[in-house]
C-alpha positions, 0 to 999 in steps of 0.5 A, spaced: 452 474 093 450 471 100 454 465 103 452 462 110 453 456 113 448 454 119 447 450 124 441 446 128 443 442 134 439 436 135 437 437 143 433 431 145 428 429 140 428 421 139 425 423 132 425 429 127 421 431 121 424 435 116 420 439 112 424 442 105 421 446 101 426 448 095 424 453 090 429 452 085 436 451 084 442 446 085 441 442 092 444 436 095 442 432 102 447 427 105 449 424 112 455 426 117 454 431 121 453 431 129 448 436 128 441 435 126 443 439 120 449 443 118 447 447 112 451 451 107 447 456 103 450 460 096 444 465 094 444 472 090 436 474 092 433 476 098 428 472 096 433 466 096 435 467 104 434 460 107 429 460 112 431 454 117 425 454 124 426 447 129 421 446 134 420 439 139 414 437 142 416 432 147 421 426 143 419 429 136 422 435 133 420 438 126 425 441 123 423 446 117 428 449 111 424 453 105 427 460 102 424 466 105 418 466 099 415 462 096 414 464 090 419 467 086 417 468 079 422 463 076 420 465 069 422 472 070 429 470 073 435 471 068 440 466 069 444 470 073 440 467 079 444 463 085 441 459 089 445 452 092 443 449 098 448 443 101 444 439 107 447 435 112 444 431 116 445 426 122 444 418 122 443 419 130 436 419 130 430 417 125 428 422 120 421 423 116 423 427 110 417 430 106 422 434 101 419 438 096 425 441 091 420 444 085 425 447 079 431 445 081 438 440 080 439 436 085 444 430 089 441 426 095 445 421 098 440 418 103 445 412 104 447 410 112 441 416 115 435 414 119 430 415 114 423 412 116 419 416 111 421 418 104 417 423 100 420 427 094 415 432 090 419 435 084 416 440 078 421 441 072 428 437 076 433 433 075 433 429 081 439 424 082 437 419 089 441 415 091 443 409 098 450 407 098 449 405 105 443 401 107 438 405 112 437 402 119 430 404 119 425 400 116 422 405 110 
């Protein structure tokens, strides 16, 4: 079992695109960090390493977090299988969220961060969204 907590400071960037891409497995996004994102990650495959890649351009960041493969034959995998990411973000800047969490369960409490763009893609999940605080940013 693999444990990591990891960290993207926001640097300069005014706006940032965070690309997720969750293959399956247990999920949660939330506000609250000083940090672009603090992330936690419980995995038990290699395949389920999280691979965390932040690149600016100017003002605009993009921010891309996806497991080490992309295909990791689901239908194989025996219910031992550990994979649970925890996100945090920061209300700091405005965020365009494309998140694609595939066969998974997940938590996202949207509520108090900047999101100007909001695109959730999901397979076979059970995906609660939620805004207890309202978003500063028109969405």
């Amino acid at each position: 079992m693999q444990r990591e907590t990891r960290q993207v400071s926001l640097d300069d960037a005014n706006r940032v695109k965070v690309n997720i891409s969750f293959g399956g497995g247990d999920s949660e996004i939330e506000g609250s960090t000083a940090d672009l994102l603090r992330g936690e990650f419980v995995y038990n495959l290699p395949d389920l390493e999280p691979v965390i890649v932040y690149n600016t351009r100017g003002k605009q960041g993009t921010l891309v977090i996806r497991q080490k493969s992309e295909t990791i034959g689901w239908e194989r995998l025996t219910t031992e299988v550990r994979s649970e990411w925890r996100l945090r973000f920061t209300d700091r800047v405005p965020l365009d969220l494309p998140a694609d969490v595939r066969t998974s369960n997940g938590k996202l409490e949207l509520g108090g961060l900047r999101i100007t763009d909001l695109d959730l893609t999901a397979g076979a999940a059970d995906i609660t969204v939620h805004f207890g605080r309202p978003n500063s940013e028109r969405l």
